[in-house]
Phi, psi and omega in degrees: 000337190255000172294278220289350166281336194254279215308333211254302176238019162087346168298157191290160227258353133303339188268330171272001164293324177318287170335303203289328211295308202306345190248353169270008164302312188265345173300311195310307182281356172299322182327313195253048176248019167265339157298355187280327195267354173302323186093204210234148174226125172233086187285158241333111198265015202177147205278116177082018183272122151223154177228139133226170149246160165262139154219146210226168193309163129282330183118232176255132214253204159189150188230140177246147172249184168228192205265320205313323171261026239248052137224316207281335194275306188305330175298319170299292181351249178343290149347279190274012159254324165267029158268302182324307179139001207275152150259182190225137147240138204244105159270091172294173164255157198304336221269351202234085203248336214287306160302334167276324183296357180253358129352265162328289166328313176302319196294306177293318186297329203278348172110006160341134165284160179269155187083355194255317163242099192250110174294073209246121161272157170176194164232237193308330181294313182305324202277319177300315167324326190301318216278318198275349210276139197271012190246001141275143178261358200190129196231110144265164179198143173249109171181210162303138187295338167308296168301260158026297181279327174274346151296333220246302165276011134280319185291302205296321196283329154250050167123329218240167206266111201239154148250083149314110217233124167235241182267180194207140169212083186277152193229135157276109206254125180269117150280142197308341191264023197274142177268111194283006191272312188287305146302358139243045143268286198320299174002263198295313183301313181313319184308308198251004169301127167095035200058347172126332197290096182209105159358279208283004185293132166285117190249357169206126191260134173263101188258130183303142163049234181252026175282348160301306189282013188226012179242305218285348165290320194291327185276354166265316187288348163283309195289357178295300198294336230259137202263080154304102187170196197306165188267335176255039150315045200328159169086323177295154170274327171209154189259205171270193187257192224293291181245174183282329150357268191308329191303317176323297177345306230263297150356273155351292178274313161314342173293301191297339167257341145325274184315314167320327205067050170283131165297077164331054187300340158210117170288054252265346185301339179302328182336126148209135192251171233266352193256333193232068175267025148263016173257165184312057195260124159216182189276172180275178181222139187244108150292122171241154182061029191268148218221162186285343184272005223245122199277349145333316205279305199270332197260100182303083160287347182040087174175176183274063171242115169270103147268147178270079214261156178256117176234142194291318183235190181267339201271346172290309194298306171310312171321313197289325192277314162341282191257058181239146156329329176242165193205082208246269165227178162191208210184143161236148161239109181224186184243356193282090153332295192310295204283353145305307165304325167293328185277318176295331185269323192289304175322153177245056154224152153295353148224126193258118171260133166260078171087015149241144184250026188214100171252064198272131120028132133260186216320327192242026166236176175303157145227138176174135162285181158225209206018253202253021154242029142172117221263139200147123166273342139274096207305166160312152167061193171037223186276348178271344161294324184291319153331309223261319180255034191227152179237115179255141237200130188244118192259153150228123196245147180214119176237058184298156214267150188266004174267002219226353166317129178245186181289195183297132158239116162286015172289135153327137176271149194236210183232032163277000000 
């Protein structure tokens, strides 16, 4: 599966084992999800009275993926919908297909009833069938905040229960006491792992006081080192990027920040690499002095561009995170308890690393954004995914004894 993940979008073929090891974590916690599903037993909540709940299936759920992941995002998914009791229709993306169809294949070798795991590819038609069809009941989707928003207020607008997981412009804040040899390692895997195209990737590190000027050689004597090429190439770091599109893209927004007037401190566009020179390859790229005001700032490139923003205090460095439109993960690096511990109550995103710069969950807990990185009353995986794909049924049972019937009443019934 992670061969066929590094032939389909190019990452090196350790990061995509990496992916496959992260969704089977959660297969591991669906495996065990019927103790998740007994529910509350509250006995005589009234004389001859007991309340529980139940929690029972929805019927047919459905999940849209993105190309970046397409075996760790859908493995949050699935699993745990058809542990729930749900069948799934699964729309991947077109551009990663290998892994998802030997998914599917699995599901059938392994003994899947048929009809319960369905694989339909396609684009704007299929996702609108998804969205529009009157026998789903329930959509999580991964993708772009656009795309994103229009499942999520089209599905909800016929009925259905949607979780929408979208764009990100995740930040690392370095404190001046931060041990900088480890943080710029965190730097850079985060910045350039998977070519950057990662939700959780930290595409801007916010350095304290003077932790700019003692973090950014380090983070240039890593991009020196760092092996561009094919991913399944041992020894390389990064692969090319998905498509010739997006490279364009990418191209682009390095442009728009050189104009802005960010400092371009390493350039990767020039990258060809010597043995493959059609392929989508480019170099990492380092912004330094890049500003809030700046679409470099604001904007989610999903690609290997690191920026450096400066900020004077940590209560400047929190602000920026604060207030930024997306709110995905993010990360401090210090050697300071009190300011770690501050930073986890203060910050406004949901999953946080501390001295981690990928604070992704594991397997049997939530992932989920806020503001404009997810639309949703419920996170992804973990006790919210069985929430998200459960219908809970609140029972009140009374089995009097027939002897012991008393008369008729029209009282509200109280727990006396």
């Amino acid at each position: 599966m992670a061969a066929l993940i590094t032939r389909d979008h190019g990452k090196t073929l350790p990061d995509a084992l990496g992916e496959v090891l992260r969704g089977l974590e959660t297969i591991d916690f669906a495996c065990g999800l019927p103790s998740h599903l007994a529910g509350m037993m509250t006995p005589s909540v009234a004389t001859n009275v007991d309340a529980f709940t139940l929690r029972g299936p929805l019927g047919v759920t459905a999940a849209i993926t993105p190309f970046n992941f397409p075996a760790m995002v859908p493995m949050w998914i699935y699993p745990v919908a058809l542990m729930c009791g749900n069948t799934v229709v699964w729309k991947p993306s077109s551009h990663t297909p290998g892994a998802s169809q030997l998914q599917a294949e699995l599901w059938k070798e392994a003994g899947g009833p048929d009809g319960t795991f369905n694989v339909v590819y396609g684009g704007r038609e299929a996702v609108a069938s998804i969205v529009e069809h009157p026998d789903i009941r329930a959509i999580q989707f991964v993708g772009s905040t656009a795309v994103g928003r229009y499942v999520f207020e089209e599905g909800t607008r016929h009925g259905k229960r949607v979780g929408s997981f979208t764009s990100a412009k995740n930040a690392m804040i370095v404190l001046p006491d931060a041990d900088m040899e480890m943080t710029a390692d965190a730097a850079v895997a985060s910045g350039y792992g998977s070519a950057g195209e990662r939700c959780m990737a930290q595409t801007l590190v916010i350095a304290v006081d003077d932790a700019a000027e003692r973090l950014r050689p380090r983070i240039l004597e890593r991009i020196a080192r760092l092996r561009v090429g094919p991913g399944m190439e041992p020894g390389v770091d990064m692969g090319p990027i998905y498509t010739r599109e997006h490279r364009a893209s990418i191209i682009g927004w390095i442009d728009k920040g050189v104009a802005e007037g960010a400092e371009l401190v390493v350039d990767g566009r020039p990258f060809v690499h010597p043995t493959s020179p059609g392929g989508f390859f480019l170099g990492a790229s380092l912004f330094d002095h890049v500003t809030p005001d700046m679409q470099i700032f604001r904007e989610e490139i999903f690609c290997p561009v690191l920026g450096i923003v400066r900020a004077r205090t940590y209560e400047e460095a929190v602000g920026l995170i604060n207030g930024h439109k997306y709110a995905n993960g993010t990360a401090i690096f210090t050697t300071d308890g009190g300011a770690a511990r501050r930073f986890k109550l203060e910050v406004d995103v949901p999953m946080i690393g501390i001295n981690v710069p990928i604070p992704v969950p594991a397997g049997y807990l939530s992932f989920g954004g806020a503001k404009e990185s997810a639309i949703g009353d419920l996170a992804m995986r973990g006790e919210d995914g069985v929430r998200f794909f459960t219908q809970q049924k609140m029972v009140t049972e009374r089995w009097p004894e027939p002897s012991r019937t008393g008369p008729l009443s029209l009282v509200f019934p109280g727990n006396g």
